[in-house]
DRENMARVEX-277000 format. One record per atom (N, C-alpha, C, O): x, y, z; residue in three letters; atom name. Coordinates in steps of 0.2 Angstrom, whole numbers, plus 5000, padded with zeros to 4 digits. Example, Ala and Ser with C-alpha at 12.3 -4.5 7.8 and 13.67 -1.06 7.14 Angstrom:
2
@x=5066&y=4972&z=5039&drenvex=ALA&pami=N
@x=5062&y=4978&z=5039&drenvex=ALA&pami=CA
@x=5066&y=4984&z=5039&drenvex=ALA&pami=C
@x=5071&y=4983&z=5042&drenvex=ALA&pami=O
@x=5064&y=4989&z=5035&drenvex=SER&pami=N
@x=5068&y=4995&z=5036&drenvex=SER&pami=CA
@x=5064&y=5000&z=5039&drenvex=SER&pami=C
@x=5067&y=5006&z=5040&drenvex=SER&pami=O
// end
This chain:
104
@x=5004&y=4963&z=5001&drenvex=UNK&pami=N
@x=5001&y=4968&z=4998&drenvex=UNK&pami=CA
@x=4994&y=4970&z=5002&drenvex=UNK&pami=C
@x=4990&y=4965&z=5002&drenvex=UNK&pami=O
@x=4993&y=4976&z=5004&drenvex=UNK&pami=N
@x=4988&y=4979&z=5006&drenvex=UNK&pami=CA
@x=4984&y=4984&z=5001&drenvex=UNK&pami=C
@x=4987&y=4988&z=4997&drenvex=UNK&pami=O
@x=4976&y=4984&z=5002&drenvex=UNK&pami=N
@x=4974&y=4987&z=4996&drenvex=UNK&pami=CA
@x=4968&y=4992&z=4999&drenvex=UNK&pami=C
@x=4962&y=4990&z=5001&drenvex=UNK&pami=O
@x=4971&y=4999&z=4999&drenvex=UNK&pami=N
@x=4967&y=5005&z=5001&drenvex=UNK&pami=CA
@x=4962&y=5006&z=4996&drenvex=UNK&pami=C
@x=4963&y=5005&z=4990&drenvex=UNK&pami=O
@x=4955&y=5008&z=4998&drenvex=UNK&pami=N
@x=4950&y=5013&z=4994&drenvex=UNK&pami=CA
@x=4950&y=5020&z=4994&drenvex=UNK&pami=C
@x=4946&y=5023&z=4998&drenvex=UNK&pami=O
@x=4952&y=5022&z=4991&drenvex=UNK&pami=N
@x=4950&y=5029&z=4990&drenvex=UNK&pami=CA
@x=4946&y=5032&z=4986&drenvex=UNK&pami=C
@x=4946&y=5032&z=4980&drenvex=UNK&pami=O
@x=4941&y=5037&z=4989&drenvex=UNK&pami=N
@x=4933&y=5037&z=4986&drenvex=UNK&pami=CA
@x=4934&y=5047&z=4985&drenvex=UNK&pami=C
@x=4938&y=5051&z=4988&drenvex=UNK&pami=O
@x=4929&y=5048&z=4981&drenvex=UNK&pami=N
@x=4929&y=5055&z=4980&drenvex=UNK&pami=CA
@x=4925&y=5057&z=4981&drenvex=UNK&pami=C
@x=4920&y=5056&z=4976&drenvex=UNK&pami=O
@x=4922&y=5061&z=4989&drenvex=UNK&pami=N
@x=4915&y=5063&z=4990&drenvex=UNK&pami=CA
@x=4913&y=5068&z=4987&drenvex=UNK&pami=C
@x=4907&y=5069&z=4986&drenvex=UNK&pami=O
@x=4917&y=5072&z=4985&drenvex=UNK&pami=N
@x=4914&y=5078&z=4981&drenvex=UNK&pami=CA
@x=4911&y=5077&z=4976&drenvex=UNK&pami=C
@x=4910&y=5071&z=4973&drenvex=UNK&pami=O
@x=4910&y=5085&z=4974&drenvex=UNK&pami=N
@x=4907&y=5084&z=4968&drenvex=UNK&pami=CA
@x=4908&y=5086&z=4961&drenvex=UNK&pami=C
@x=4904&y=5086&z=4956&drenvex=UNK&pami=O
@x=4915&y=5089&z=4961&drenvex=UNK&pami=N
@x=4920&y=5088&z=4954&drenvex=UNK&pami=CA
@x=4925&y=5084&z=4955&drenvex=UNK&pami=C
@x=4927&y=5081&z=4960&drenvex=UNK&pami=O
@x=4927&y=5082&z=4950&drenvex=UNK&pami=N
@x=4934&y=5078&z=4947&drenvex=UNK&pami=CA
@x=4939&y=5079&z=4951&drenvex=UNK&pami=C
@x=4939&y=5085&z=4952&drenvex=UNK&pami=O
@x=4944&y=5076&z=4953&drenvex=UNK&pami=N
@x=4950&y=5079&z=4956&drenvex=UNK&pami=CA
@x=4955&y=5070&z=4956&drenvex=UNK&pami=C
@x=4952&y=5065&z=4957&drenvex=UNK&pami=O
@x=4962&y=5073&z=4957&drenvex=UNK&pami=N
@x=4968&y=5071&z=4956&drenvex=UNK&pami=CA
@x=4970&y=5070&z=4964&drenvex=UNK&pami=C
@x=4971&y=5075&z=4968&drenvex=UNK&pami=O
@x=4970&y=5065&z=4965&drenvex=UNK&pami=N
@x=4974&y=5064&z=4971&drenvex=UNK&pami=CA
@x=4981&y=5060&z=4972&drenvex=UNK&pami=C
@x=4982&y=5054&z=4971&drenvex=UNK&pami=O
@x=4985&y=5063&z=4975&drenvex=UNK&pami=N
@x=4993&y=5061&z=4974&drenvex=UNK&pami=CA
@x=4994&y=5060&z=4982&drenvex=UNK&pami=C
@x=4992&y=5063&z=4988&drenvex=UNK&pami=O
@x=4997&y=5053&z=4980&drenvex=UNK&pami=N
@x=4999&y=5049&z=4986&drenvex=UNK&pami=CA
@x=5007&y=5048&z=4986&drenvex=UNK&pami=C
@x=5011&y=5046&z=4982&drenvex=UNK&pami=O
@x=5007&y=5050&z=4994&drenvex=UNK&pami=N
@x=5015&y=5049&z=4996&drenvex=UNK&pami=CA
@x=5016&y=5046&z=5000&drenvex=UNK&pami=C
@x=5012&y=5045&z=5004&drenvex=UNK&pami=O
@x=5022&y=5042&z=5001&drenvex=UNK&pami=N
@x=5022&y=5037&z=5009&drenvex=UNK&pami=CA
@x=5030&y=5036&z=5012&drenvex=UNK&pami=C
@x=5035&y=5036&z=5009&drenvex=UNK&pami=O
@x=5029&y=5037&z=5019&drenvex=UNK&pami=N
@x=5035&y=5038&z=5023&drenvex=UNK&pami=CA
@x=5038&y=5034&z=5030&drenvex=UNK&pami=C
@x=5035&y=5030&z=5034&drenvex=UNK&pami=O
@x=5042&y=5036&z=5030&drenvex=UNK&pami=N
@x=5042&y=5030&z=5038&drenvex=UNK&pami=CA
@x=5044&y=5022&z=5037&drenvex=UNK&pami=C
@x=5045&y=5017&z=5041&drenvex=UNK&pami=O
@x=5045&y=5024&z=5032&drenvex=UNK&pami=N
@x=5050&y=5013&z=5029&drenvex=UNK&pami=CA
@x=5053&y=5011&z=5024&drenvex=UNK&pami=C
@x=5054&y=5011&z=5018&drenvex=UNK&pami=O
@x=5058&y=5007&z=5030&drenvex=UNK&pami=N
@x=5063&y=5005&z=5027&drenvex=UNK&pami=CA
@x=5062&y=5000&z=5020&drenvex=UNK&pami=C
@x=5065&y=5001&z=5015&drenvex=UNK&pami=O
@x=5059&y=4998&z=5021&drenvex=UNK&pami=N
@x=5057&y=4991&z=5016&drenvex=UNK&pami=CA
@x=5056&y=4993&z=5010&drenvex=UNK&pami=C
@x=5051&y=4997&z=5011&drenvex=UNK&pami=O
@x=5057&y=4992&z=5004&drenvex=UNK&pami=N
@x=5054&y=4994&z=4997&drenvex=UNK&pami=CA
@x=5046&y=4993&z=4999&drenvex=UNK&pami=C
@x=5044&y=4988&z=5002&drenvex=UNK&pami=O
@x=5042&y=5000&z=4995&drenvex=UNK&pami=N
@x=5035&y=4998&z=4994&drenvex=UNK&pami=CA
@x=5035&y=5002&z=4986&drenvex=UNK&pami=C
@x=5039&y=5006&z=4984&drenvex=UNK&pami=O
@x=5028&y=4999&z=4983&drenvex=UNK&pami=N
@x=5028&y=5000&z=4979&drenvex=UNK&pami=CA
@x=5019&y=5001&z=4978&drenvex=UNK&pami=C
@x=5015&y=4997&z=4980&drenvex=UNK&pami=O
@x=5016&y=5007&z=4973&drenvex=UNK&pami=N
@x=5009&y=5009&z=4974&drenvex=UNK&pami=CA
@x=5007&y=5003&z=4966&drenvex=UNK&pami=C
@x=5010&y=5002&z=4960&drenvex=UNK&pami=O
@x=5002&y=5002&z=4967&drenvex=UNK&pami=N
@x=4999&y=5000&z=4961&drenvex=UNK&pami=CA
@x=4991&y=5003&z=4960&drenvex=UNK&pami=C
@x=4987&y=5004&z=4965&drenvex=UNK&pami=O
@x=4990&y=5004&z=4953&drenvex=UNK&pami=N
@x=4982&y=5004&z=4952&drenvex=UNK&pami=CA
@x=4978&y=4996&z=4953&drenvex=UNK&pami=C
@x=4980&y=4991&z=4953&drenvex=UNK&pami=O
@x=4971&y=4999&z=4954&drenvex=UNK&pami=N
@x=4967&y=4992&z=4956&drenvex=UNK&pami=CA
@x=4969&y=4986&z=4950&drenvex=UNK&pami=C
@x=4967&y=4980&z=4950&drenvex=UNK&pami=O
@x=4971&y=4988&z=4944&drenvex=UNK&pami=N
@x=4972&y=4985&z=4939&drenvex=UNK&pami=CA
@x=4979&y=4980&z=4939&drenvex=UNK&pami=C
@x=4980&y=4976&z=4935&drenvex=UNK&pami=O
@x=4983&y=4982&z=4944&drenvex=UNK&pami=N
@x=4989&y=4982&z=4946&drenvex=UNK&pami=CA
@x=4996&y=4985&z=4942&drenvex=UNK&pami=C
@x=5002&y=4983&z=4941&drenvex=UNK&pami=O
@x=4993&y=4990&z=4939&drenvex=UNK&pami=N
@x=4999&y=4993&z=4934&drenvex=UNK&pami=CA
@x=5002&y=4998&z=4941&drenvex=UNK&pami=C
@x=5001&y=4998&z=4947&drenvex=UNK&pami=O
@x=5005&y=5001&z=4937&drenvex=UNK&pami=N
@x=5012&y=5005&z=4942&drenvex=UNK&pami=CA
@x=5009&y=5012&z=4942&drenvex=UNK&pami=C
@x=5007&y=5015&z=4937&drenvex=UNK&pami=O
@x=5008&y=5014&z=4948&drenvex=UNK&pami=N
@x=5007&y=5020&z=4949&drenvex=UNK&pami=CA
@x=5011&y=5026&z=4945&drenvex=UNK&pami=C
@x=5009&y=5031&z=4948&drenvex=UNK&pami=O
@x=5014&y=5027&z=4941&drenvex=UNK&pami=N
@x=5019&y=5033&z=4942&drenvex=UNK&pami=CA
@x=5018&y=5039&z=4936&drenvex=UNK&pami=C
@x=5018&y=5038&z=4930&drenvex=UNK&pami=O
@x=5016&y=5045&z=4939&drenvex=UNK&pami=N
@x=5017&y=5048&z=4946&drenvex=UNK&pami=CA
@x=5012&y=5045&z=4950&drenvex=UNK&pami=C
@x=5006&y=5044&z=4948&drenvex=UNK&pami=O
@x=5013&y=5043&z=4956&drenvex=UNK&pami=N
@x=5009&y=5041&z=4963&drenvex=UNK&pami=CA
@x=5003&y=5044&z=4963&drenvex=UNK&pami=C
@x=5001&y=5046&z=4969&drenvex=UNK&pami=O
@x=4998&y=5045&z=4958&drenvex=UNK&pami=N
@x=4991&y=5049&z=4958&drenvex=UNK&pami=CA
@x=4987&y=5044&z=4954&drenvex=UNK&pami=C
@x=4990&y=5039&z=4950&drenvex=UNK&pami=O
@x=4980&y=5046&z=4955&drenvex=UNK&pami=N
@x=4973&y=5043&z=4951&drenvex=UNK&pami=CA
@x=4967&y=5051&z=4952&drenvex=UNK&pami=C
@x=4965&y=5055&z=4955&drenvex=UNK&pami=O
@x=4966&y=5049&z=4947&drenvex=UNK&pami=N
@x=4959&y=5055&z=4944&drenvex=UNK&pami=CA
@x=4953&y=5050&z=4946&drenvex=UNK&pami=C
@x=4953&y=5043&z=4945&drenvex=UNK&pami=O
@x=4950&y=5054&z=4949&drenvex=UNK&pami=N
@x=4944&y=5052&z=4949&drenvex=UNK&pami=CA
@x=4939&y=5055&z=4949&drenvex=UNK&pami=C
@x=4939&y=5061&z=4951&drenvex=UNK&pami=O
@x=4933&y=5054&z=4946&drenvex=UNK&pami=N
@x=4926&y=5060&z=4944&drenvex=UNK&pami=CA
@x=4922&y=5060&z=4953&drenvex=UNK&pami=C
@x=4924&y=5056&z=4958&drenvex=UNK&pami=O
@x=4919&y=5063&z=4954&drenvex=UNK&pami=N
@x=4912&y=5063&z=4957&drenvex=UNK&pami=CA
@x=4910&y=5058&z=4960&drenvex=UNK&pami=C
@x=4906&y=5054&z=4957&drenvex=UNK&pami=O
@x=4912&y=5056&z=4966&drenvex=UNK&pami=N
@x=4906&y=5052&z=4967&drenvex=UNK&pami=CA
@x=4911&y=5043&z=4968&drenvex=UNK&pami=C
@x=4910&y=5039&z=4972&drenvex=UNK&pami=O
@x=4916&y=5042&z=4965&drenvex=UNK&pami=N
@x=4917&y=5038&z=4963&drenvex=UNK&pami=CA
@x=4924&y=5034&z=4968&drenvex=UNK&pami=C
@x=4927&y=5037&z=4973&drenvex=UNK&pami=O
@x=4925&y=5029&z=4964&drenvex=UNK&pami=N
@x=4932&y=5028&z=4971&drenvex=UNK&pami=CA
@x=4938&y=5021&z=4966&drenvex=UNK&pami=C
@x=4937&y=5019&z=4961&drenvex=UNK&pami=O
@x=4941&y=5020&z=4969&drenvex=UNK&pami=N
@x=4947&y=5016&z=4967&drenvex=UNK&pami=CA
@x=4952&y=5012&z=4971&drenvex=UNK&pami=C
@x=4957&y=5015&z=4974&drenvex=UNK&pami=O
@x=4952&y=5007&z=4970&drenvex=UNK&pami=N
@x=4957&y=5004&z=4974&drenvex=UNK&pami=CA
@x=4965&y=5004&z=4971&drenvex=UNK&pami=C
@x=4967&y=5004&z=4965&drenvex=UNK&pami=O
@x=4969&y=5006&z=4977&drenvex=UNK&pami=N
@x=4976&y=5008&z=4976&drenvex=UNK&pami=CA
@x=4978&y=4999&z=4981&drenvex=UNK&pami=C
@x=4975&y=4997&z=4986&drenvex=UNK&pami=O
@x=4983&y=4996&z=4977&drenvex=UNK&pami=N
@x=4988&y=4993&z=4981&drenvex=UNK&pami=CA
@x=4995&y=4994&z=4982&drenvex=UNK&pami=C
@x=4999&y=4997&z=4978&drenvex=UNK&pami=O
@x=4996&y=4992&z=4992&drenvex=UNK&pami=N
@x=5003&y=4995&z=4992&drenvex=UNK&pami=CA
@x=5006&y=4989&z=4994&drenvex=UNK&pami=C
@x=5005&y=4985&z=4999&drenvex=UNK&pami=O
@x=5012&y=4989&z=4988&drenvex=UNK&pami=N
@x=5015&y=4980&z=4991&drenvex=UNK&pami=CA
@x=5021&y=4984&z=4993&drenvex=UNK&pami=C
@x=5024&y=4989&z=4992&drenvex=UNK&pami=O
@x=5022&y=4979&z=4999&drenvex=UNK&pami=N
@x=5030&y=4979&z=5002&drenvex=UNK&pami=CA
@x=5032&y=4973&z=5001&drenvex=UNK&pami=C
@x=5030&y=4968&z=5001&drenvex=UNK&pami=O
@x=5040&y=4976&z=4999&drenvex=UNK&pami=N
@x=5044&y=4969&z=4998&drenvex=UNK&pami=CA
@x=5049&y=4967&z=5004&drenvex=UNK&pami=C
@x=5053&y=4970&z=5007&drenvex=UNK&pami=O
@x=5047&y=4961&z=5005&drenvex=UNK&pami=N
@x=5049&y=4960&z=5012&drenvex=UNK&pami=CA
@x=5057&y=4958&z=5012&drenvex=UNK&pami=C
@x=5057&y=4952&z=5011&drenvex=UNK&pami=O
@x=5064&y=4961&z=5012&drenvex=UNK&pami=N
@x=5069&y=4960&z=5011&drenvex=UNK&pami=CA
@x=5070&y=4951&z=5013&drenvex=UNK&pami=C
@x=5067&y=4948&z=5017&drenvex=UNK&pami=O
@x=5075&y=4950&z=5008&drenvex=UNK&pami=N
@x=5078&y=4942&z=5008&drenvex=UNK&pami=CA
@x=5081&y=4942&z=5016&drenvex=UNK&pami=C
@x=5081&y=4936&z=5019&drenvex=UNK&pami=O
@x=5084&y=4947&z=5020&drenvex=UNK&pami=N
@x=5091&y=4949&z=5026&drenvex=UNK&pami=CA
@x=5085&y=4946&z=5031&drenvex=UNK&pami=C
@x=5086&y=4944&z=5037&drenvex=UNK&pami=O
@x=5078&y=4948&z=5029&drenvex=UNK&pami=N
@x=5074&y=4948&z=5036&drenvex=UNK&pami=CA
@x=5072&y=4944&z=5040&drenvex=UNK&pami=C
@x=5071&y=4938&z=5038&drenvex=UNK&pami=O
@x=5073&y=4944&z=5047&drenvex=UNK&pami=N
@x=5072&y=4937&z=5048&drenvex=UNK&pami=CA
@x=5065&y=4938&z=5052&drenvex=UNK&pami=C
@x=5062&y=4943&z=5052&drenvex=UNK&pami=O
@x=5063&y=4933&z=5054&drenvex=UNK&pami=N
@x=5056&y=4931&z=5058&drenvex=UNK&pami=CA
@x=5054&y=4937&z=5064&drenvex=UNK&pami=C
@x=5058&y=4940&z=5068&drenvex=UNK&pami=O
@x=5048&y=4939&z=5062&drenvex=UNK&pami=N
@x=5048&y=4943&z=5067&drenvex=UNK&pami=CA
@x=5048&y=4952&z=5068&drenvex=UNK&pami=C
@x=5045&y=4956&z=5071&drenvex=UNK&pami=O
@x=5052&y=4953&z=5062&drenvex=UNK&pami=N
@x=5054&y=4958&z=5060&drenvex=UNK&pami=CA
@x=5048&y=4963&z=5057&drenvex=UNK&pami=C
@x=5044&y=4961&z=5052&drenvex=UNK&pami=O
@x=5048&y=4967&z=5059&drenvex=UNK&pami=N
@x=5043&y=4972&z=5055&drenvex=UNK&pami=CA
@x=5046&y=4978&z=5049&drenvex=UNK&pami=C
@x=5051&y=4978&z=5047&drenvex=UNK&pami=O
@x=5041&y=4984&z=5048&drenvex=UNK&pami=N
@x=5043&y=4989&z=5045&drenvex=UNK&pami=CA
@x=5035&y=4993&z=5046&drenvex=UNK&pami=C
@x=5030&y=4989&z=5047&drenvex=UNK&pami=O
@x=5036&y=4998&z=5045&drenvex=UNK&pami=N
@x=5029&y=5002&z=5044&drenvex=UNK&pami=CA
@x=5030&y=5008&z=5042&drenvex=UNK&pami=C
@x=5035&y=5012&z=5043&drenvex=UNK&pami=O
@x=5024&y=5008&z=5039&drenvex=UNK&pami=N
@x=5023&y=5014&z=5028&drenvex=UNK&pami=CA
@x=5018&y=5018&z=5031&drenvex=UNK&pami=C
@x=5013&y=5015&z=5032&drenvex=UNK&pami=O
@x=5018&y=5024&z=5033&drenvex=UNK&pami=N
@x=5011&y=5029&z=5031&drenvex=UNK&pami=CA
@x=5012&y=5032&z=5024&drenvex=UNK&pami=C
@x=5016&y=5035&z=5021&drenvex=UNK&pami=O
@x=5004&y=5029&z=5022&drenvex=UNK&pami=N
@x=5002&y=5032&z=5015&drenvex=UNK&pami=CA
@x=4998&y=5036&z=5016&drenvex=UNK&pami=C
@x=4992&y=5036&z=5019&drenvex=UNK&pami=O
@x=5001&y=5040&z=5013&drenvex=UNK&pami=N
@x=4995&y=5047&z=5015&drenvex=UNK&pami=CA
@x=4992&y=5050&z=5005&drenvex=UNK&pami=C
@x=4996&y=5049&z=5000&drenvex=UNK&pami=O
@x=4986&y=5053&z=5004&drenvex=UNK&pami=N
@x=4984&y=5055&z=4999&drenvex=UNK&pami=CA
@x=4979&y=5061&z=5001&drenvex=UNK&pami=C
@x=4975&y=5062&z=5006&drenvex=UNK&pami=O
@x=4981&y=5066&z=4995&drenvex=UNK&pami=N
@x=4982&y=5071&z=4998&drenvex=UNK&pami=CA
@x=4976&y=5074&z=4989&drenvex=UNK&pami=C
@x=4978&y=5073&z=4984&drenvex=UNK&pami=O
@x=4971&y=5077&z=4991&drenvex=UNK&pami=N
@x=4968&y=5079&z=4983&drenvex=UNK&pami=CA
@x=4971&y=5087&z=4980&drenvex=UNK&pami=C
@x=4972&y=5092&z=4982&drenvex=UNK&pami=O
@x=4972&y=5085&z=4977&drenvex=UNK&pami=N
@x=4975&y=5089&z=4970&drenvex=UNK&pami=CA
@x=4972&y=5098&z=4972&drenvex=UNK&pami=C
@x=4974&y=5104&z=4974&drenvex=UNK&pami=O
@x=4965&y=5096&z=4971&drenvex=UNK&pami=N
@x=4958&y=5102&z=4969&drenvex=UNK&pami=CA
@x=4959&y=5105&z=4976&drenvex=UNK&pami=C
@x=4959&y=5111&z=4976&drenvex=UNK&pami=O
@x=4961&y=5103&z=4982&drenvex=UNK&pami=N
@x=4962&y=5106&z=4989&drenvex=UNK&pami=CA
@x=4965&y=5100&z=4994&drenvex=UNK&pami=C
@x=4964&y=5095&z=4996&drenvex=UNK&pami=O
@x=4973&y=5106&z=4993&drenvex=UNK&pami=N
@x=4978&y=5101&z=4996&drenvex=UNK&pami=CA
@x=4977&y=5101&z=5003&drenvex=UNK&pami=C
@x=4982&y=5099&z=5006&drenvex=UNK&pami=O
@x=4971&y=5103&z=5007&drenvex=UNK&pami=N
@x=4969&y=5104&z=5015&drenvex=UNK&pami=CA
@x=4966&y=5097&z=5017&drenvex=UNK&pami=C
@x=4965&y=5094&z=5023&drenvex=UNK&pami=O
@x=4964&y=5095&z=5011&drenvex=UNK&pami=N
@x=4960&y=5087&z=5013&drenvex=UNK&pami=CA
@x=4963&y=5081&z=5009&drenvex=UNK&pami=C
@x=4962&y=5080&z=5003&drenvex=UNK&pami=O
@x=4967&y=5079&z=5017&drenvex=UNK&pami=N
@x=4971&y=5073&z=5015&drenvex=UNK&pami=CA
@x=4969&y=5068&z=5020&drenvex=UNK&pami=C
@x=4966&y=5071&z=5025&drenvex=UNK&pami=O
@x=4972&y=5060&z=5021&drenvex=UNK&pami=N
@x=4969&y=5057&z=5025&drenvex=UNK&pami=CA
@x=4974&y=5050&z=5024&drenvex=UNK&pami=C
@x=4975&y=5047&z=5019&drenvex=UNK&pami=O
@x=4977&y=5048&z=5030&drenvex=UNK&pami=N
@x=4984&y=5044&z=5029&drenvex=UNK&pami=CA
@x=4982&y=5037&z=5032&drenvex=UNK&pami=C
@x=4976&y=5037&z=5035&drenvex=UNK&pami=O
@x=4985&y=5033&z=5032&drenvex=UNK&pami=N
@x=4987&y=5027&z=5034&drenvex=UNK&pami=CA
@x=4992&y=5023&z=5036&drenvex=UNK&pami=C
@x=4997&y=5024&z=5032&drenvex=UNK&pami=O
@x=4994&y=5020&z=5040&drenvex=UNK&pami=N
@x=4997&y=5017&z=5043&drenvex=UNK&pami=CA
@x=4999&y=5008&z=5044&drenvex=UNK&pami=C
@x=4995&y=5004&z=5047&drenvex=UNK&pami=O
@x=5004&y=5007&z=5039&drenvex=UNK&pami=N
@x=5003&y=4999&z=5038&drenvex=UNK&pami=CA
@x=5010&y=4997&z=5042&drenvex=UNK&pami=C
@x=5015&y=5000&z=5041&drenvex=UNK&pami=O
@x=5008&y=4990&z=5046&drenvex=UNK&pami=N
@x=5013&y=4987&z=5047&drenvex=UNK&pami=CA
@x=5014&y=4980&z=5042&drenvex=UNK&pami=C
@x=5010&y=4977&z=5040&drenvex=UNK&pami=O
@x=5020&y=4979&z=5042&drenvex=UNK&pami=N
@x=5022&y=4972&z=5038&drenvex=UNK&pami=CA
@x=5029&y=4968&z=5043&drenvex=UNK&pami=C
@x=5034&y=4970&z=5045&drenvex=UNK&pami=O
@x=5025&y=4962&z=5045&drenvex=UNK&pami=N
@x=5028&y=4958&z=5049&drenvex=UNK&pami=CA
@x=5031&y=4951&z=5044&drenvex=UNK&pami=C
@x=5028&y=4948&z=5039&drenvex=UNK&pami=O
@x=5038&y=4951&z=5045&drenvex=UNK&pami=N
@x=5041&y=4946&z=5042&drenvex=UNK&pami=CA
@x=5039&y=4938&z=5046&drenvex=UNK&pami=C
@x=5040&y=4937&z=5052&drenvex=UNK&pami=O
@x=5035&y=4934&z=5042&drenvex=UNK&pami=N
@x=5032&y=4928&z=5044&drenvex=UNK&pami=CA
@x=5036&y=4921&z=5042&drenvex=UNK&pami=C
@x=5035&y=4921&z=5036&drenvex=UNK&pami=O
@x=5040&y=4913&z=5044&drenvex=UNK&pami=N
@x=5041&y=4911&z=5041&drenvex=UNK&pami=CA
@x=5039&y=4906&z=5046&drenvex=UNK&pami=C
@x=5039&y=4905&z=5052&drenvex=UNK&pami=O
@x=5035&y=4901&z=5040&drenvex=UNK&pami=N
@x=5035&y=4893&z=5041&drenvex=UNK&pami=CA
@x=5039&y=4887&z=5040&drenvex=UNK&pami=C
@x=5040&y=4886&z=5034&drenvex=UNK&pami=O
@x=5042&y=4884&z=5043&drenvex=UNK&pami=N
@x=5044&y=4878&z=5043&drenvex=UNK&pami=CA
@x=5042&y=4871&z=5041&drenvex=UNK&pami=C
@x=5040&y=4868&z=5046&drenvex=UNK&pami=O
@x=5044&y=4868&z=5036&drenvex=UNK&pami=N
@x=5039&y=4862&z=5035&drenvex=UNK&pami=CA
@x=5045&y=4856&z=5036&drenvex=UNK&pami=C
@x=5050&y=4858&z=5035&drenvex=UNK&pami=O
@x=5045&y=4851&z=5038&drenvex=UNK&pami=N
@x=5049&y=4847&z=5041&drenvex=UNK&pami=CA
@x=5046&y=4840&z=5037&drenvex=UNK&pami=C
@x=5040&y=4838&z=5039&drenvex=UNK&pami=O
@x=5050&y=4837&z=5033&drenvex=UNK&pami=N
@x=5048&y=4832&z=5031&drenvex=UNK&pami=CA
@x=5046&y=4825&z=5038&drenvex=UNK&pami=C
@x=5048&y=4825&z=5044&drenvex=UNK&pami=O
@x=5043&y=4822&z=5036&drenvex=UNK&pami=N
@x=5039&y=4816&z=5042&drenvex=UNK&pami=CA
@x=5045&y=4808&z=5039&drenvex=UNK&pami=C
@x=5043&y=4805&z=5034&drenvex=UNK&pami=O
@x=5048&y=4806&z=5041&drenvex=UNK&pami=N
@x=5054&y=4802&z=5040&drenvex=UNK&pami=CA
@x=5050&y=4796&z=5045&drenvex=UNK&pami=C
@x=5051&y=4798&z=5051&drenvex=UNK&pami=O
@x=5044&y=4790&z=5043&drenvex=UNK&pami=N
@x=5046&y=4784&z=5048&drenvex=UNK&pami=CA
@x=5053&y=4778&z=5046&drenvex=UNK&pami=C
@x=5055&y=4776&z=5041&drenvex=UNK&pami=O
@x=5053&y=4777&z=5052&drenvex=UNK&pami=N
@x=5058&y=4770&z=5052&drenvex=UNK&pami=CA
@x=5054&y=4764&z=5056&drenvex=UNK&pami=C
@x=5051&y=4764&z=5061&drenvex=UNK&pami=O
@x=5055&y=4759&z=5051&drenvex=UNK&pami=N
@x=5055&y=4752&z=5056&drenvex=UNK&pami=CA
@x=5058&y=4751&z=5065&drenvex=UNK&pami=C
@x=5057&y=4746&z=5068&drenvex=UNK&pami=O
// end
């Protein structure tokens, strides 16, 4: 889970709708509260900002090493000319724990 901020410099309210592309891997948007985005937007007043999480689920097939990468881009409602994207990589990581067995 990676957790973007998005802030509203202006100075009216506006709705920004986020989209994301470029990956294979299931992602999923949450509000900073962790409910489900859907539709993929948040209102925001004046001034103010909020945390968006974007979980990716890293498939069971993956093995070590493997990546995937998501641009999420958000895009404001009030003027669709100012948007501002990101680029997340997700690497599949696995540790091995090996139990410790002495013998006489």
């Amino acid at each position: 889970t990676f957790t973007l901020r998005v802030t509203n410099t202006g100075n009216l309210s506006d709705t920004i709708n986020f989209t994301y592309a470029g990956n294979t891997w299931p992602v999923t948007l949450l509000s900073g509260s962790g409910s489900l985005l859907l539709p993929p937007s948040v209102m925001l007043t004046a001034k103010t900002d909020v945390d968006v999480a974007v979980h990716v689920t890293i498939p069971i097939t993956a093995t070590g090493g493997m990546s995937d990468t998501v641009t999420i881009t958000a895009t404001s409602q009030g003027d669709p000319t100012l948007s501002a994207a990101s680029a997340l990589t997700t690497v599949a990581m696995y540790q091995y724990y090996w139990p410790i067995v002495f013998r006489n």
